[in-house]
Biopython code that builds the backbone (N, CA, C, O; Angstrom):
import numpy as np
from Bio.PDB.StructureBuilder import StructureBuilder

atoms = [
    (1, "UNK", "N", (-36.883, 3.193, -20.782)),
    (1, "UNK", "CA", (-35.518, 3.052, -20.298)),
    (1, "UNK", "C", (-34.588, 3.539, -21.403)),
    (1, "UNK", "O", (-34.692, 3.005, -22.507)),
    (2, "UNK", "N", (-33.756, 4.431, -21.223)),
    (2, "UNK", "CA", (-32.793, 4.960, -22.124)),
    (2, "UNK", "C", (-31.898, 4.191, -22.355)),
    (2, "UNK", "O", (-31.436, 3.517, -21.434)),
    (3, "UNK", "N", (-31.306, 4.061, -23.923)),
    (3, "UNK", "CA", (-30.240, 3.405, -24.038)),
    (3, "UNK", "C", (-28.716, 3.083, -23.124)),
    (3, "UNK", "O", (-28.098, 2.023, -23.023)),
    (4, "UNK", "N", (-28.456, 4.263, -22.609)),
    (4, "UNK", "CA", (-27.548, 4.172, -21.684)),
    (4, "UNK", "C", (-27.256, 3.599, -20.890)),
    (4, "UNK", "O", (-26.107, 3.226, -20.652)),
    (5, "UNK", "N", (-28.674, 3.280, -19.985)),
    (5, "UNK", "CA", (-29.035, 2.253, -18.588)),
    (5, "UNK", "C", (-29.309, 0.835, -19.036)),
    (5, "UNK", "O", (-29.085, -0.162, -18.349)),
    (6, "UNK", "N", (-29.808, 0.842, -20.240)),
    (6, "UNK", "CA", (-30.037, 0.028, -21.018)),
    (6, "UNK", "C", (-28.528, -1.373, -21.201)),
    (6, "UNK", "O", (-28.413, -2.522, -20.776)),
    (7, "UNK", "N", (-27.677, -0.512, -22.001)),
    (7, "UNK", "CA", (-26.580, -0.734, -21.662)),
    (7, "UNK", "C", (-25.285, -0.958, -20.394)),
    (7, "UNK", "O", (-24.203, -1.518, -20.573)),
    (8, "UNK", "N", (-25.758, -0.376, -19.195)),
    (8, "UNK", "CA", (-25.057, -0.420, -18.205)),
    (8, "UNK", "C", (-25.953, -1.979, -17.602)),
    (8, "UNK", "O", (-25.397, -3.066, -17.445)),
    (9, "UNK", "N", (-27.052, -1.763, -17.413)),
    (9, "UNK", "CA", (-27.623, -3.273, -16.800)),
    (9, "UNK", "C", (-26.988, -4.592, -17.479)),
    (9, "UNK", "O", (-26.531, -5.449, -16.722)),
    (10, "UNK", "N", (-26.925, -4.850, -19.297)),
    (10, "UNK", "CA", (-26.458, -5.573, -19.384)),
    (10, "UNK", "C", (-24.958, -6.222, -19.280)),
    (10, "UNK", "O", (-24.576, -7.391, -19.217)),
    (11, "UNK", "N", (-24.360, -5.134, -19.287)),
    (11, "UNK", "CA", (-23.098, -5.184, -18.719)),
    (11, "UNK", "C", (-22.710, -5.566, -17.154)),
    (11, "UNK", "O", (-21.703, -6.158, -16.766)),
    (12, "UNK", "N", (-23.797, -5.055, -16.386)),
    (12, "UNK", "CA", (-23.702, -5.661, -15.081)),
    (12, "UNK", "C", (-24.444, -7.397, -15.447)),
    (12, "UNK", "O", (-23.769, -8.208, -14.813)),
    (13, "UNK", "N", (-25.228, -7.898, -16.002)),
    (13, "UNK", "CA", (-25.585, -8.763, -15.787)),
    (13, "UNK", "C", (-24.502, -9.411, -16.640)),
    (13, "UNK", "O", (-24.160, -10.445, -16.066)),
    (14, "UNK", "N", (-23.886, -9.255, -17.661)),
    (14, "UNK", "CA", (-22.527, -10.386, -18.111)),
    (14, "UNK", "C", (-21.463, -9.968, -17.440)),
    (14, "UNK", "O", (-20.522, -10.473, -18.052)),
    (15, "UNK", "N", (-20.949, -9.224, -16.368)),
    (15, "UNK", "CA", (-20.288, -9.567, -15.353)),
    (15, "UNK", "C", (-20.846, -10.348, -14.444)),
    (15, "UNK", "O", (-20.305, -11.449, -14.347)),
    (16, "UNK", "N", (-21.842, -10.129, -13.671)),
    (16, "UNK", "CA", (-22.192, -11.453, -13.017)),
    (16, "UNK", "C", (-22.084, -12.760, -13.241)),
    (16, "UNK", "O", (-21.681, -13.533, -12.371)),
    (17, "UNK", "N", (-22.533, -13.234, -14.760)),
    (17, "UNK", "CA", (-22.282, -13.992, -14.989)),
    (17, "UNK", "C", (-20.852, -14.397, -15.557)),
    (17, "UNK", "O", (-20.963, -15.226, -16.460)),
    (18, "UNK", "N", (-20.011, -14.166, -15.377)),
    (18, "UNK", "CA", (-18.889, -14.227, -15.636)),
    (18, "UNK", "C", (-18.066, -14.531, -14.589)),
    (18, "UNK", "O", (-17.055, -15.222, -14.715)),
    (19, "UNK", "N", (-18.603, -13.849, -13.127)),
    (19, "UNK", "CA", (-17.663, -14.225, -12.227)),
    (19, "UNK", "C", (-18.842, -15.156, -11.297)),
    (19, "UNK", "O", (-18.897, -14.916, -10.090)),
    (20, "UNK", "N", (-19.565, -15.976, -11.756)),
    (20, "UNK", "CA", (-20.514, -16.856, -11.638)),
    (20, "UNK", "C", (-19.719, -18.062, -11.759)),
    (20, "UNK", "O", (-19.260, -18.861, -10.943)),
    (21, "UNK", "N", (-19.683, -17.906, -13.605)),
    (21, "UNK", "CA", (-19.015, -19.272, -14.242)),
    (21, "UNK", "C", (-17.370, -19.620, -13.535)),
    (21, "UNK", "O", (-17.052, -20.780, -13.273)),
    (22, "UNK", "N", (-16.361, -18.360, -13.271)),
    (22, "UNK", "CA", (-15.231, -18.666, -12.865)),
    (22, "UNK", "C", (-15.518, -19.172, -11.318)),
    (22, "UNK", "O", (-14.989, -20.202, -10.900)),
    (23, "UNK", "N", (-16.003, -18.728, -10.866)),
    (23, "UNK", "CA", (-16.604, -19.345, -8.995)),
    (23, "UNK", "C", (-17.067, -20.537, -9.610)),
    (23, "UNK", "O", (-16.010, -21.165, -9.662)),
    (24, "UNK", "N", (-17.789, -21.155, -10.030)),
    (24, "UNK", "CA", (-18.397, -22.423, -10.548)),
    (24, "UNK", "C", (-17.351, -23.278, -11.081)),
    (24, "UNK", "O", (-17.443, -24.462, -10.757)),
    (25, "UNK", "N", (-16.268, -22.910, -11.908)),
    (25, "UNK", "CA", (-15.404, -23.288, -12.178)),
    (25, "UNK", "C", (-14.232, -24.102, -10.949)),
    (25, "UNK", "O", (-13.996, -25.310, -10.920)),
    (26, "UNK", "N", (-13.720, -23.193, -10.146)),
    (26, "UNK", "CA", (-12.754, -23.502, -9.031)),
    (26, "UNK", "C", (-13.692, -24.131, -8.364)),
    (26, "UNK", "O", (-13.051, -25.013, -7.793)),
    (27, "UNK", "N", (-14.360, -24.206, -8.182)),
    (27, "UNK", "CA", (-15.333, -25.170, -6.875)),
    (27, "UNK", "C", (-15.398, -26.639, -7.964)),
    (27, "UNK", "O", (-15.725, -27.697, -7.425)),
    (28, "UNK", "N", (-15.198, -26.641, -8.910)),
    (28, "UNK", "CA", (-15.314, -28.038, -9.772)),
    (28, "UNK", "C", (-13.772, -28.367, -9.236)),
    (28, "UNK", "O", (-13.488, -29.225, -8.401)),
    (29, "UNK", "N", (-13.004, -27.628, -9.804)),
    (29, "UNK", "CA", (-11.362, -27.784, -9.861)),
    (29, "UNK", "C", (-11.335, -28.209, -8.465)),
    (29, "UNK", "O", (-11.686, -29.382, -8.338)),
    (30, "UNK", "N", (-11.040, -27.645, -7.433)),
    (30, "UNK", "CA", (-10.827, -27.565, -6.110)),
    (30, "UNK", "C", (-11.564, -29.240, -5.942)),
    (30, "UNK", "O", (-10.713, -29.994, -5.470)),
    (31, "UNK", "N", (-12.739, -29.872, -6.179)),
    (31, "UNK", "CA", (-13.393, -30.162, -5.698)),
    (31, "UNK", "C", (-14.271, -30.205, -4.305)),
    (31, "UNK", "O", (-14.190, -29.381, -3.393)),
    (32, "UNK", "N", (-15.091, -31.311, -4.353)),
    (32, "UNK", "CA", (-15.753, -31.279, -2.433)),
    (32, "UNK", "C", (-14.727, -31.390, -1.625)),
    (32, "UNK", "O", (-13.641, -31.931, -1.831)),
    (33, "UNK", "N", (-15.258, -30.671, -0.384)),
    (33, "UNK", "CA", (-15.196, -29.848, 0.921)),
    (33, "UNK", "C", (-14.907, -31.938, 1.338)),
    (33, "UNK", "O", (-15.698, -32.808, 0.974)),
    (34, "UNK", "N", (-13.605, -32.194, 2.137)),
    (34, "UNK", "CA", (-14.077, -33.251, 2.728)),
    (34, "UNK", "C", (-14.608, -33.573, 4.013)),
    (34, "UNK", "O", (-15.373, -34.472, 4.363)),
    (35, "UNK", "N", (-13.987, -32.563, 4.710)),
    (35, "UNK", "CA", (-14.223, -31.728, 6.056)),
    (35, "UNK", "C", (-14.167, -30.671, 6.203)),
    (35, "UNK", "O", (-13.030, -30.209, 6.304)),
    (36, "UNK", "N", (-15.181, -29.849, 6.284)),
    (36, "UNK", "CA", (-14.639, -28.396, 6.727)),
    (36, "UNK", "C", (-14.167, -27.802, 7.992)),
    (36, "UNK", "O", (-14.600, -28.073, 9.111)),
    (37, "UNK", "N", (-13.206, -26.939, 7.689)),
    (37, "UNK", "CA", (-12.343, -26.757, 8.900)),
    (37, "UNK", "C", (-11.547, -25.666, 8.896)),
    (37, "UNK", "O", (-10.931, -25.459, 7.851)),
    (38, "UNK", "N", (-11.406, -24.951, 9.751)),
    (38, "UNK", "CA", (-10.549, -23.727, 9.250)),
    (38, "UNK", "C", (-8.746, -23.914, 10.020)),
    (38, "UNK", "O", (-7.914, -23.056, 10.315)),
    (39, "UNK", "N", (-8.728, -25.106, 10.104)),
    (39, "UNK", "CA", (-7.329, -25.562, 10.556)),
    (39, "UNK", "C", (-6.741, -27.028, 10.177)),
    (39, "UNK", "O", (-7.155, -27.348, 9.063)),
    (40, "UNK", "N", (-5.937, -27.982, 10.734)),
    (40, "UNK", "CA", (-6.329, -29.063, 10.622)),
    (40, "UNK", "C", (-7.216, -30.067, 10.953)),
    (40, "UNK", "O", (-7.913, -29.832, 11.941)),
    (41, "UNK", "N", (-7.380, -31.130, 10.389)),
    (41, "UNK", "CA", (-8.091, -32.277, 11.281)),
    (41, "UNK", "C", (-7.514, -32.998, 11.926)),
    (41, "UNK", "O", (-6.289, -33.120, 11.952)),
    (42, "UNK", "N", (-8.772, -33.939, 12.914)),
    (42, "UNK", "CA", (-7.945, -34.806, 13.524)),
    (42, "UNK", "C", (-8.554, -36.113, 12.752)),
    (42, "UNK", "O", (-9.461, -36.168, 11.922)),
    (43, "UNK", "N", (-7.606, -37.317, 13.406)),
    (43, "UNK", "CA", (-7.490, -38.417, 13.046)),
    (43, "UNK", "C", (-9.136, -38.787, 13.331)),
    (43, "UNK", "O", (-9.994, -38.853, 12.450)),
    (44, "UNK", "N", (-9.308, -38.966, 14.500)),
    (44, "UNK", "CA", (-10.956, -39.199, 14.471)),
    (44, "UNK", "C", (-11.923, -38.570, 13.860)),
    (44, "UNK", "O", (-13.034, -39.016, 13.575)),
    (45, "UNK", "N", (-11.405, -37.316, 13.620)),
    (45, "UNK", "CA", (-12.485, -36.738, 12.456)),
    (45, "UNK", "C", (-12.778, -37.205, 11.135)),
    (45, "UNK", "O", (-13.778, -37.157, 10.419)),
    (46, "UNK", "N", (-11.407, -37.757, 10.991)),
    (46, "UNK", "CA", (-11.439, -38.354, 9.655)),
    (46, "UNK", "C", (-11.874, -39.606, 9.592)),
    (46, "UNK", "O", (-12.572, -39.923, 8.629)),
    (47, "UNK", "N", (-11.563, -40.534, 10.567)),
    (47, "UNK", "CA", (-12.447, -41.666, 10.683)),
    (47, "UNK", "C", (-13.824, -41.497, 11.179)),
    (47, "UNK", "O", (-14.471, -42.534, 11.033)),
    (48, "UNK", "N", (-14.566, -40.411, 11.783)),
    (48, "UNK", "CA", (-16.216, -40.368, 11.489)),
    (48, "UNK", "C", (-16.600, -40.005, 10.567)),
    (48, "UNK", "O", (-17.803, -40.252, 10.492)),
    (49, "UNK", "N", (-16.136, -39.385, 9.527)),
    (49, "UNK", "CA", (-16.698, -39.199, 8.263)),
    (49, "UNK", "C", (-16.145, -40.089, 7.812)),
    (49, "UNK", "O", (-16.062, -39.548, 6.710)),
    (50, "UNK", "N", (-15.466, -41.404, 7.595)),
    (50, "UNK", "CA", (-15.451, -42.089, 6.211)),
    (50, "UNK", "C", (-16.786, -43.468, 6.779)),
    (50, "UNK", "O", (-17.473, -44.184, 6.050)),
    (51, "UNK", "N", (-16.740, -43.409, 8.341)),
    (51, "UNK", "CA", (-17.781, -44.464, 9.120)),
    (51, "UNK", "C", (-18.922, -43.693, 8.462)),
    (51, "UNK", "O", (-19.610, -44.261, 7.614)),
    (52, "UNK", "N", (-19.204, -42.177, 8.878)),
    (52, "UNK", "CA", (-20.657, -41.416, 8.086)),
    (52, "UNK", "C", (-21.294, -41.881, 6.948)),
    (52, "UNK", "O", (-22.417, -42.250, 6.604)),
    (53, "UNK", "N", (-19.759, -41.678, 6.306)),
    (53, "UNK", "CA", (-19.920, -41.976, 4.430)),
    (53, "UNK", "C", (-20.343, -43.403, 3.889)),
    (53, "UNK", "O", (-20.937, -43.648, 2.839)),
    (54, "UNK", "N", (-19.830, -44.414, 5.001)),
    (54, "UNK", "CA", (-20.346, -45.882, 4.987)),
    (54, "UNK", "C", (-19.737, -46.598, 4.733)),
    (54, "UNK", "O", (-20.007, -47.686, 4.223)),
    (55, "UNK", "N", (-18.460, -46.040, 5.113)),
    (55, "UNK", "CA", (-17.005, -47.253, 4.908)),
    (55, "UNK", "C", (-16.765, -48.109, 6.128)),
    (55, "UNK", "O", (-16.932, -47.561, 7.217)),
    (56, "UNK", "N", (-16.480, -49.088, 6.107)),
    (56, "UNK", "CA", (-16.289, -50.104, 7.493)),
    (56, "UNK", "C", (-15.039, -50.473, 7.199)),
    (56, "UNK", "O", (-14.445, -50.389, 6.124)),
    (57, "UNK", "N", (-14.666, -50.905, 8.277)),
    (57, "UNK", "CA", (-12.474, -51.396, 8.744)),
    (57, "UNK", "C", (-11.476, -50.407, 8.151)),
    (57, "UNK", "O", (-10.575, -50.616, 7.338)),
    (58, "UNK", "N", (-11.958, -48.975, 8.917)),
    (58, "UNK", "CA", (-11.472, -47.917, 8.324)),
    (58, "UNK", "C", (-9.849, -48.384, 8.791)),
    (58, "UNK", "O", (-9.700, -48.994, 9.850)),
    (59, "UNK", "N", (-9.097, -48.171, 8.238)),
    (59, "UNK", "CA", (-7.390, -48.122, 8.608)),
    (59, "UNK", "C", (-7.056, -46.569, 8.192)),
    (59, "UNK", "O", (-7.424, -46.217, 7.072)),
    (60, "UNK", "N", (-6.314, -45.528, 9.110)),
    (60, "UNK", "CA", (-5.753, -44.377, 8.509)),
    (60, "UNK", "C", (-4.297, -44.876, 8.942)),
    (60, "UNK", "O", (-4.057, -45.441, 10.008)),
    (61, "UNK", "N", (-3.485, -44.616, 8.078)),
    (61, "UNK", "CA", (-1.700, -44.639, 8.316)),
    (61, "UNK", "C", (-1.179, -43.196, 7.971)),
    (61, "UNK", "O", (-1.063, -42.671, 6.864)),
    (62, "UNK", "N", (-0.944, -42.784, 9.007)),
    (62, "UNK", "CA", (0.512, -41.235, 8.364)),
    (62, "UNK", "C", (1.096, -41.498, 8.336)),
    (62, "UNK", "O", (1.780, -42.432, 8.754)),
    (63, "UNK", "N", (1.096, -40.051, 7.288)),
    (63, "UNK", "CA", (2.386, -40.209, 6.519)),
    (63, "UNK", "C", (2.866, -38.227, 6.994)),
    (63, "UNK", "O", (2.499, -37.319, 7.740)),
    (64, "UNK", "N", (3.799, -38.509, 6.027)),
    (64, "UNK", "CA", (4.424, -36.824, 5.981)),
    (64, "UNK", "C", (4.077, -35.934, 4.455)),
    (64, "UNK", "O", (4.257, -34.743, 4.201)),
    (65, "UNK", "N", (3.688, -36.706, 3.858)),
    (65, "UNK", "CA", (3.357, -36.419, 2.157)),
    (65, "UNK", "C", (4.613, -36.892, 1.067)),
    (65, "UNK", "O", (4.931, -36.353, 0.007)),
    (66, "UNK", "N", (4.958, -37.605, 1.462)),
    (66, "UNK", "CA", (6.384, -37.608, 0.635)),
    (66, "UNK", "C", (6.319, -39.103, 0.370)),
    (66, "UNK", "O", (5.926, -39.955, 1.168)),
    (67, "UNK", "N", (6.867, -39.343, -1.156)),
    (67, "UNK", "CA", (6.855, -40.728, -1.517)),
    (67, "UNK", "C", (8.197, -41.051, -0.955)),
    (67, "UNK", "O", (9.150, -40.271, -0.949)),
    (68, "UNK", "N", (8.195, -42.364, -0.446)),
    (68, "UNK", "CA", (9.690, -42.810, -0.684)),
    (68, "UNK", "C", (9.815, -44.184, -1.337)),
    (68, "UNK", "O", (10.927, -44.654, -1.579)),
]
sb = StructureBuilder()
sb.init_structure("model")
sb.init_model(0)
sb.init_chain("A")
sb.init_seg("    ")
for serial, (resi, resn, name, xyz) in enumerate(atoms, 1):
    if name == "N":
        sb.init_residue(resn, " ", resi, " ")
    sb.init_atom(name, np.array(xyz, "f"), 0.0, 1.0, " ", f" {name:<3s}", serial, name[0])
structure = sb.get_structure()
């Protein structure tokens, strides 16, 4: 293998790993998926996954996001 190719492979392989670690990164940041969904949820969705997860006397209250 000639130096050249030599050089181009490892360069492809520390880009990979590079945009490995930053993808690995935002998926920490971001954290877990709580529902996946490509819109909103609904209210019952959210109360079968916290019943799934193994929570009992689920209460959900809305809100609008805003402290007052």
């Amino acid at each position: 293998m000639s130096y050249r190719v030599l050089m181009w492979v490892i360069a492809a392989v520390v880009l990979v790993a590079i945009v490995t670690v930053i993808d690995l990164a935002k998926e920490r940041e971001d954290g877990p998926v709580f529902i996946a969904s490509n819109g909103p949820i609904t209210e019952d969705q959210v109360r079968q996954k916290l019943l799934t997860d193994g929570w009992i006397n689920v209460l959900i209250r809305r809100g609008d996001g805003t402290s007052r």
